[in-house]
N, C-alpha and C positions, 0 to 999 in steps of 0.2 A: 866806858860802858854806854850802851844804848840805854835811850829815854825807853824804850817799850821794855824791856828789861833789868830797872834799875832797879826795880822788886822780884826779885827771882819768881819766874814761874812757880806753881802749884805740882808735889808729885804726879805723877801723871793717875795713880791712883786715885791720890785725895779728887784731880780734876778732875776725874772720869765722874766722881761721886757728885761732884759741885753739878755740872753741864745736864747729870742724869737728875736731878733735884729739880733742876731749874723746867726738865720738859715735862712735871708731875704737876709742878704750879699756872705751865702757860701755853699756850698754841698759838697757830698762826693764822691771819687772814685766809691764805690759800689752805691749808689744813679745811677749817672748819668750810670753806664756801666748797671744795669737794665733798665732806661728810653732808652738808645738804644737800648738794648736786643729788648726792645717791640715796637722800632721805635717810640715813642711819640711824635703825632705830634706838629710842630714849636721848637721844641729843635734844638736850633743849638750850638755845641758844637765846639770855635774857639780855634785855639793853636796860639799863639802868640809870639811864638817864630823866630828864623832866620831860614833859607835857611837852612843850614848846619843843626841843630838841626829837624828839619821838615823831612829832608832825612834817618837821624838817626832813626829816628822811633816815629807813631805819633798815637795816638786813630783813631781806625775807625769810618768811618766817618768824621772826624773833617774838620773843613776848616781851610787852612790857610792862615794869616792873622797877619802878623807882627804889635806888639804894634803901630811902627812910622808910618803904614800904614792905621788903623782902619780909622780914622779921613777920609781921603781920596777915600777909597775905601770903607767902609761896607756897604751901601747904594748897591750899585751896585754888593754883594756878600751875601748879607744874607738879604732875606725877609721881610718888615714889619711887626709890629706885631708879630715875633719872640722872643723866650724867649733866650737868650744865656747864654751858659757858657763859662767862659775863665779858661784858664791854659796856665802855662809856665813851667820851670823844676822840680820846686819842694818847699817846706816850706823856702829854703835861697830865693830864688828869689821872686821879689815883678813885677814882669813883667804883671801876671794875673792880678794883681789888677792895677795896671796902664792900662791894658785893659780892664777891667772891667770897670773903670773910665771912657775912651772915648765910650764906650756903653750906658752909662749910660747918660754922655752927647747930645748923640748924639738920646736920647730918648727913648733906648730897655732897655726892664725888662731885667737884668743881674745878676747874680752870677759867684762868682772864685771857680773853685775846690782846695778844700784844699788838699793839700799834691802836686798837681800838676801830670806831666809825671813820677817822680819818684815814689809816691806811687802808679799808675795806673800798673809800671813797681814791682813793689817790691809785689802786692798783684796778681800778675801771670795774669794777665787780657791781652789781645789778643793788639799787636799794629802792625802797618801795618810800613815795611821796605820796601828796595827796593826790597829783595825777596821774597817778599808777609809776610802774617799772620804770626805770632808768638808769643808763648809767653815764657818769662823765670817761671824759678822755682820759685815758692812762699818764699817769704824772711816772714820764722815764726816769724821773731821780728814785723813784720805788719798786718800778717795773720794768719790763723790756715792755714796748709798744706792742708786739706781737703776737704776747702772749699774755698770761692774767698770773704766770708762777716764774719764779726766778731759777726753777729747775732744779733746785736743792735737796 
C-alpha cells in the first residue's frame, strides 16, 4: 500500500462536506486582493496584528485592529452587517484565527486569509508602508512570476 493512502480516503460525500467547510472558514490571497481590486462592498478586511507589524507593511485598505482589541473596539470600527476577513503574519501564526473567533463571537460573517501577510507579500501583491505602495518580487515557490494567481 502507498504512504498517501495508508489511511483510506474520506467518502467522497463525507469529502465534498469536509473541503466545502473548510472554504466557509477560509480564503485566499488572490481571492480577497480581487474582491478589493473591485471594492466589493461590505468587505472588510482586518490585520490583527501589533503596532510595530502594522507599520511594517499592511494590505491596502485593511483596518487595523489588534487580536486583544477586537472584543472592545470592532463595534465602533467596522460596520454591521459587514463580511470580514482577518489575517496576521502568515501559516505559523494562529493570530487570524483567534481573530477570526472574536468576530465571529461577536456576530460578523468571518473568514481567515490563509497564508496571511506573508503569502500576500511572497505572491507580489501591493502593501502599503510608511512610504507608501509597494510591492516585492514575486517568490515563484508561491507564484508564477507572471502573474499574481496560480489560475485555480
Amino acid at each position: 500500500m502507498t504512504q498517501t493512502f495508508a489511511v483510506p480516503a474520506a467518502e467522497p460525500t463525507v469529502a465534498a462536506a469536509h473541503f466545502l467547510a473548510r472554504l466557509t472558514f477560509e480564503t485566499d490571497v488572490s481571492d480577497v486582493h480581487a474582491d478589493l481590486t473591485a471594492r466589493t462592498p461590505g468587505l472588510v478586511v482586518v490585520d490583527s496584528r501589533g503596532a510595530a507589524a502594522w507599520a511594517q507593511g499592511h494590505l491596502p485598505g485593511a483596518v487595523h485592529l489588534p487580536t486583544a482589541e477586537i472584543a472592545g473596539r470592532a463595534t465602533g470600527l467596522v460596520p454591521a452587517g459587514s463580511r470580514v476577513v482577518t489575517y496576521c503574519w502568515g501559516p505559523g501564526c494562529n493570530g487570524a484565527t483567534r481573530a477570526a473567533l472574536e468576530f465571529a463571537r461577536l456576530g460578523f460573517a468571518v473568514k481567515e486569509l490563509i497564508g496571511g501577510y506573508e503569502y500576500w507579500v511572497r505572491e507580489g501583491l501591493p502593501v502599503v508602508t510608511g512610504t507608501g505602495l509597494t510591492r516585492r518580487p514575486v517568490d515563484d515557490l508561491t507564484a508564477p512570476r507572471a502573474t499574481a494567481t496560480c489560475d485555480c
